[in-house]
N, C-alpha and C positions, 0 to 999 in steps of 0.2 A: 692345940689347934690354933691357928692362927686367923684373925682377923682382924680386918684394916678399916678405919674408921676415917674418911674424909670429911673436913669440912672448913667453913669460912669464905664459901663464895658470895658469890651476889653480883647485883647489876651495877657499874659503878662510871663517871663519866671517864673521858679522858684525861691523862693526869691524876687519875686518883689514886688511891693506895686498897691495899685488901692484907689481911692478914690468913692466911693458910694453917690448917695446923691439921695429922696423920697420927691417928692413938692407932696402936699396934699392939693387940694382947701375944698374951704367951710371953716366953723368956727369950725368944732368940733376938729380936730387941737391938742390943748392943756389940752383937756379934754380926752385923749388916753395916756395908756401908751403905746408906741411903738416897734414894733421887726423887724427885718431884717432874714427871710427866704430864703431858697434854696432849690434848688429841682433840684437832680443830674441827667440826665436818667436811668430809670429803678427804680427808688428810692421815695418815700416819702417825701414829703413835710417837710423839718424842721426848726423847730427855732433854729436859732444861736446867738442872741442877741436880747434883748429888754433894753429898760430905760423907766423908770417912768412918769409923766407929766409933772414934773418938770426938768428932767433932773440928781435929785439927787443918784438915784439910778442904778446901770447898773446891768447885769445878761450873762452869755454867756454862748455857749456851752461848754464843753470840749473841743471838738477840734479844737474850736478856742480861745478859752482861752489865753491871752498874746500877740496875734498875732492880734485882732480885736481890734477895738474901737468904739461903738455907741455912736455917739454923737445928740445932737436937739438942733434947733433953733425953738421957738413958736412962733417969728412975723414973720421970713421967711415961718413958716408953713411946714418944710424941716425936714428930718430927715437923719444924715449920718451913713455912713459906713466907718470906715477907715480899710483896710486890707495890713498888713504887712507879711514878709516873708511866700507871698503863696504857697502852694502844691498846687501837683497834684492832688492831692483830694476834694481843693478847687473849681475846677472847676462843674458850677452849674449855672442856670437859677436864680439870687438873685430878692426877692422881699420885698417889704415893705406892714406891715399890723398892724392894731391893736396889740398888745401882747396877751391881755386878753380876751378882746373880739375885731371881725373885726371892721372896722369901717362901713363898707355897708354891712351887709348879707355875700351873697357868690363872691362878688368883689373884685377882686385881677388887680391890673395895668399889665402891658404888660410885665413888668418882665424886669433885663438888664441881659445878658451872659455874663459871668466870665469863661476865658479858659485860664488855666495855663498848660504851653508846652516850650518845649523848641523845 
């Protein structure tokens, strides 16, 4: 059975940095390529980054583009987020899922809050 373990938010000013990170039990793991979603209030669901199974490939959104980093570890079973000089914009309920496809159906983790404010 699978479950997805977010965490690493917090309140943080403009410019600041946060480090992201998605434990994901069970084995299927390394057989997933991965994304890091947000979902702002009033807003849609979206992806802002994924990487491949291996790690060799990454993808981002525009507007996080130069500012994000996803990264994975497949024996940790982890999947990061590194986020550098954040907006106000960035501020968003971050999650971890599948890229391509979910890895459980309609299962999503409990999400960590990301609030940039000064």
């Amino acid at each position: 059975q699978v479950q997805i373990t977010e965490s690493g938010g917090g309140l943080v000013q403009p410019g600041g940095s946060l480090r992201l990170s998605c434990a994901v039990s069970g084995s299927i793991f390394s057989t997933y390529a991965m994304g890091w979603y947000r979902q702002a209030p009033g807003k849609q669901r979206e992806l802002v980054a994924s990487i491949s199974r291996v790690g060799s490939t990454t993808d981002y959104a525009e507007s996080v583009k130069g500012r994000f980093t996803i990264s994975r570890d497949n024996v940790k079973k982890t999947v990061y987020l590194q986020m550098d000089s954040l907006k106000f914009e960035d501020t968003a309920v971050y999650y971890c899922n599948g890229a391509v496809r979910h890895l459980a159906g309609d299962y999503w983790g409990q999400g960590t809050q990301v609030t940039v404010s000064s």
